[in-house]
C-alpha positions as CSV (number, residue, x, y, z in Angstrom):
1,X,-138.3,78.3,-114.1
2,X,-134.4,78.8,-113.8
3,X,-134.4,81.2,-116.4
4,X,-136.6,83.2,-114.2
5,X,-134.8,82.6,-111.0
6,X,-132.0,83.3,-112.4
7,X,-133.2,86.6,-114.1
8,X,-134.5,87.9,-110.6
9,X,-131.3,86.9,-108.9
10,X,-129.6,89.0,-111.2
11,X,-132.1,91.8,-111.2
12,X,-131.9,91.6,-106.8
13,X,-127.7,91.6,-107.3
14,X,-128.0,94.4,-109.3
15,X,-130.5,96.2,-106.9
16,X,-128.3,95.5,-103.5
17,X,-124.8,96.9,-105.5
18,X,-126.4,99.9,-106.9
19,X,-127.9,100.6,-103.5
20,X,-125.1,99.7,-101.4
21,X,-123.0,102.1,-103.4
22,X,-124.7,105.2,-103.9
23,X,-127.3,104.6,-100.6
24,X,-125.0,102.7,-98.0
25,X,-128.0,103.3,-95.6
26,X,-129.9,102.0,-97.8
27,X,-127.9,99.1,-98.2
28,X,-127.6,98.6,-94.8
29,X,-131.5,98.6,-94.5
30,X,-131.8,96.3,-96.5
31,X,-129.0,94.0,-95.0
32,X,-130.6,94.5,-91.7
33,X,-134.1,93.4,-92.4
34,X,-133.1,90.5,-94.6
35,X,-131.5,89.2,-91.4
36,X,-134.6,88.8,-89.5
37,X,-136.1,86.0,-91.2
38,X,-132.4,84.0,-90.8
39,X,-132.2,84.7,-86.9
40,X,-135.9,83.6,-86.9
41,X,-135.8,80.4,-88.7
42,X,-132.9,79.3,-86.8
43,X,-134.7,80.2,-83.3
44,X,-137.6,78.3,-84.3
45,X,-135.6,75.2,-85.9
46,X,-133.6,75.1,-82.1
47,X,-136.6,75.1,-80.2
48,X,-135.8,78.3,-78.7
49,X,-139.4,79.5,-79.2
50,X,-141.4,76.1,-77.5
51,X,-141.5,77.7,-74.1
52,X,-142.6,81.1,-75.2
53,X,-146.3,82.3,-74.8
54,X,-147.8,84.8,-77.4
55,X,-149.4,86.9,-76.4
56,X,-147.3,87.5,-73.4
57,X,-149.7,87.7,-70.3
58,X,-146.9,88.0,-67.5
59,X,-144.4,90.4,-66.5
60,X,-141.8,87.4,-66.6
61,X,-143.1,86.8,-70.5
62,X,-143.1,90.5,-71.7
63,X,-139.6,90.6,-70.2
64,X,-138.3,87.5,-71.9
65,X,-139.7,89.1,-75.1
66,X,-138.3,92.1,-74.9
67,X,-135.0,90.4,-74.3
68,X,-135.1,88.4,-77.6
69,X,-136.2,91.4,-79.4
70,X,-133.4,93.6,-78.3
71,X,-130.9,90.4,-79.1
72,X,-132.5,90.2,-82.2
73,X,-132.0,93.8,-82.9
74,X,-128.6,93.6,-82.0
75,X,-127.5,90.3,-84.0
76,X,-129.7,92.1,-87.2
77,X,-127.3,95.1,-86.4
78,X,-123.9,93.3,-86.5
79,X,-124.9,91.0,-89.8
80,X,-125.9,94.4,-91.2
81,X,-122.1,96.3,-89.8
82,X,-120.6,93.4,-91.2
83,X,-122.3,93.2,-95.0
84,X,-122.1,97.2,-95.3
85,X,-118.2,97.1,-94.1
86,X,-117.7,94.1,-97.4
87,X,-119.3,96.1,-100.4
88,X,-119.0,99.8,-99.0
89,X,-115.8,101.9,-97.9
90,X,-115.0,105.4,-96.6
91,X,-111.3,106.7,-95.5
92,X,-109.7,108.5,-92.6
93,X,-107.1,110.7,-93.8
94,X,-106.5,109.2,-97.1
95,X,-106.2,105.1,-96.1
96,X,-109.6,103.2,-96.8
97,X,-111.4,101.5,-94.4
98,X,-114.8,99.4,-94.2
99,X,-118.1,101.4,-93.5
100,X,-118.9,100.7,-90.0
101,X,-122.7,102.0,-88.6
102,X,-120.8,104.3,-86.5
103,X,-119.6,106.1,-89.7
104,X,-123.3,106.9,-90.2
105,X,-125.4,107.0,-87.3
106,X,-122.8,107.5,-84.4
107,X,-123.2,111.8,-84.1
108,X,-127.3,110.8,-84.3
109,X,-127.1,108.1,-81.1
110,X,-124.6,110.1,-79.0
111,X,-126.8,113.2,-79.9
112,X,-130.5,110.9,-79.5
113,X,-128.9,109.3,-76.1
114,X,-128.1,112.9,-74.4
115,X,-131.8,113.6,-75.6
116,X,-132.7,111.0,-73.2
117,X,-130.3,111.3,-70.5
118,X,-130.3,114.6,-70.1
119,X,-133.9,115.6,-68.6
120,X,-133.0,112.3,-66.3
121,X,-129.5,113.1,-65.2
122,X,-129.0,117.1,-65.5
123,X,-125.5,118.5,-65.2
């Protein structure tokens, strides 16, 4: 059985470099939904989830749940900045630097957010 292990650990390591260097999205992807089931287990194991109703039923529920989700989001989102920036690099001007999410999606969010903005808040 640790031959196997073993041979899919090394097959999974191989997987995440490759990806992380050629598809640092990609990499990042895959950083980001690995998270999930980390932040989850460690909700459930402190008892964050006893009080919490599913489905939701009242406004104070879907509110509560739409909080954790966005947290969740945005812990998933700073494990991921922080795993892409340790295996994947880009340079300003010649001196090296860690990948940050900003180096790939920040034109795409400004851009997505004056999308949203825009029609609410015109000029």
């Amino acid at each position: 059985m640790s031959e196997l292990w073993e041979l899919a650990h090394r097959g999974l390591s191989k997987l995440w470099s490759d990806c992380a260097e050629q598809f640092p999205l990609s990499g990042r992807h895959i950083a980001h939904e690995l998270s999930h089931p980390l932040f989850n287990r460690a909700r459930h194991a402190t008892g964050m989830l006893t009080d919490s109703r599913y489905p939701e039923r009242t406004g104070t529920e879907m509110m509560r749940s739409t909080a954790r989700l966005a947290w969740d989001e945005y812990c998933t989102e700073a494990l991921a900045d922080i795993l892409t920036g340790a295996i994947s690099s880009t340079d300003d001007g010649g001196v090296p630097r860690p990948l940050q999410l900003w180096d790939l999606w920040g034109g795409a969010n400004i851009n997505s957010l004056r999308d949203v903005l825009g029609p609410a808040h015109p000029a």
